[in-house]
N, C-alpha and C positions, 0 to 999 in steps of 0.2 A: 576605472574611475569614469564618474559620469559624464557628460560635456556639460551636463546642469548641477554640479555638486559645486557645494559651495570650497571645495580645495582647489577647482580647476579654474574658478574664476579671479580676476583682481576684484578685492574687494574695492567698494563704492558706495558714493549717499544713499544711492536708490534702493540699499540692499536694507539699508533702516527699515523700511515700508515691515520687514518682518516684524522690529520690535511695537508698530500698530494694528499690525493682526492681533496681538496679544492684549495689553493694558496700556499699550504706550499713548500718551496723549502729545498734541502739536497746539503750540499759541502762535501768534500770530505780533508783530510788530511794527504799526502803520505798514501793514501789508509789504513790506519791503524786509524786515528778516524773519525768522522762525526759530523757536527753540523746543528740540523735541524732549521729553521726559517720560522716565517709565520705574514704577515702584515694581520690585522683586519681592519674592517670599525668601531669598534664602544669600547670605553674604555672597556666596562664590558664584551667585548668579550676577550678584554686583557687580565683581572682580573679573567675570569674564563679557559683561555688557559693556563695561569700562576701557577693556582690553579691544575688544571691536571696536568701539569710537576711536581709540587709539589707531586701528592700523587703517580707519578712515582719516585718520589727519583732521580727526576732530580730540579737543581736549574735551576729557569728562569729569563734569563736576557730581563729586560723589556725596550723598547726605543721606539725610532720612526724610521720611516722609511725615506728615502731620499725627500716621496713626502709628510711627514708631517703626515702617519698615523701610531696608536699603533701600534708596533714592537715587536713580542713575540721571544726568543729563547734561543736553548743551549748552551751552549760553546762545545768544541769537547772532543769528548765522543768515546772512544771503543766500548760500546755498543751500539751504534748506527750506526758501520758499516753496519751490517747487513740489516738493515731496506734502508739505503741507499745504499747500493748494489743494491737490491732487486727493488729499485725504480728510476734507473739509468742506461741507456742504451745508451751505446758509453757514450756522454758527454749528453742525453738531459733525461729528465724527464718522465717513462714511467712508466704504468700500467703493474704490474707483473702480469704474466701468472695465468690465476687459480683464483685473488685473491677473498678473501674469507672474506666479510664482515662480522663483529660479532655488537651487540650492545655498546661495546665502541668505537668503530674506527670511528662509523656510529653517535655516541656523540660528538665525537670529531671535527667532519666533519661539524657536525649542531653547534655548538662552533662555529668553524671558518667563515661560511658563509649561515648558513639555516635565512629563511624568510619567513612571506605571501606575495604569490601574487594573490590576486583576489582568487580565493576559490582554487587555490591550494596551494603548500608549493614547496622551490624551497631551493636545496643545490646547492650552488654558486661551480663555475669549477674556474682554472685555464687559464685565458685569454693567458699565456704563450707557455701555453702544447696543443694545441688543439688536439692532438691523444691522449692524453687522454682521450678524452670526451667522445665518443664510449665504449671503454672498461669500464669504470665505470657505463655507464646504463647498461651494462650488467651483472656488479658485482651486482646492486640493484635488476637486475630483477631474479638472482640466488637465493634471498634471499623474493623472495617473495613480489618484493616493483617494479612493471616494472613501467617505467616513461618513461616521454619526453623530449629529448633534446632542449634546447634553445639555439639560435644563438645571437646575439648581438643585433639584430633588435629587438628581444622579451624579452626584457632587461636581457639575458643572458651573459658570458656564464654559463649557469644551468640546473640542471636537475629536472623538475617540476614533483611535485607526485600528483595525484586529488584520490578524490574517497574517502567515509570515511573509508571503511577499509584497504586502503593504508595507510591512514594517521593515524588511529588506530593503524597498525600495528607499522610503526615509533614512534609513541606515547610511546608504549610498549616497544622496540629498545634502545630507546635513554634516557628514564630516566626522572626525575623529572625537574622542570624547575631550572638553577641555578639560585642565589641570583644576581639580579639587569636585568635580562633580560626582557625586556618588550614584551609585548603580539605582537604585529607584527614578533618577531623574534624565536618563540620559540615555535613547533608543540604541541598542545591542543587538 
């Protein structure tokens, strides 16, 4: 096991950060609490995003979203300024300086929007943020995992990993498969 997989660590707030590499979005509350949210494609993505805020000792408030899909989030929380500081620039959603992928962030990320596509594996972006999208392949590639961006045309937006010691490595990263994820969604 890795010393960066997310089995070897305690989880923590800071490991959220994964679920805004993906779709997660952060508000803000007279700058003094924060509540983060993040829409899933698929129930057991809910049930095990849910399940992470749980063993963060955060309660998750589960619903839908506007357009009808699962709706994961927190209510506003102090702790969680920080993290949304950090991922909040002027008023728009950015990639903090430096960041520093570990194996639960990168868990958390594959929760929210990892998938097969054709022999590779693809962590779903934030169609919102697209300055984003840059900065996070470059987070992957500091950590050993360089990949390819996808535009929209290439049913993106995401960042495709090929190669089996790419996806090996992620393997290793990211942890066991959780309960009810079916094999198209879940790096093997």
């Amino acid at each position: 096991m890795s010393f960066f997989s997310a089995e070897a660590m305690q989880p923590g707030v800071a490991d959220l950060a994964g679920l805004l590499c993906a779709s997660g979005q952060v508000a803000h509350f007279a700058r003094r609490a924060a509540r983060l949210s993040v829409v899933v494609g698929e129930s057991w993505r809910c049930d095990a995003v849910a399940e992470a805020f749980a063993e963060r000792g955060i309660d998750p408030e589960v619903g839908v979203s506007d357009e009808e899909h699962p709706l994961v989030r927190t209510a506003f929380r102090t702790d969680l300024t920080s993290l949304a500081d950090a991922w909040t620039r002027d008023t728009s959603k950015a990639v903090p300086t430096g960041l520093a992928l570990d194996g639960a962030s990168l868990r958390l990320w594959t929760l929210a929007t990892g998938r097969w596509m054709g022999n590779g594996y693809v962590l779903g972006l934030d169609p919102m943020a697209p300055e984003t999208h840059e900065p996070l392949v470059g987070a992957l590639t500091r950590i050993g995992l360089p990949a390819t961006l996808l535009g929209p045309r290439a049913d993106g937006p995401g960042i495709r990993l090929t190669g089996r010691r790419r996806i090996g490595r992620l393997v290793e990263l990211v942890g066991r498969v959780p309960s009810g994820a079916a094999e198209p969604y879940w790096p093997v």
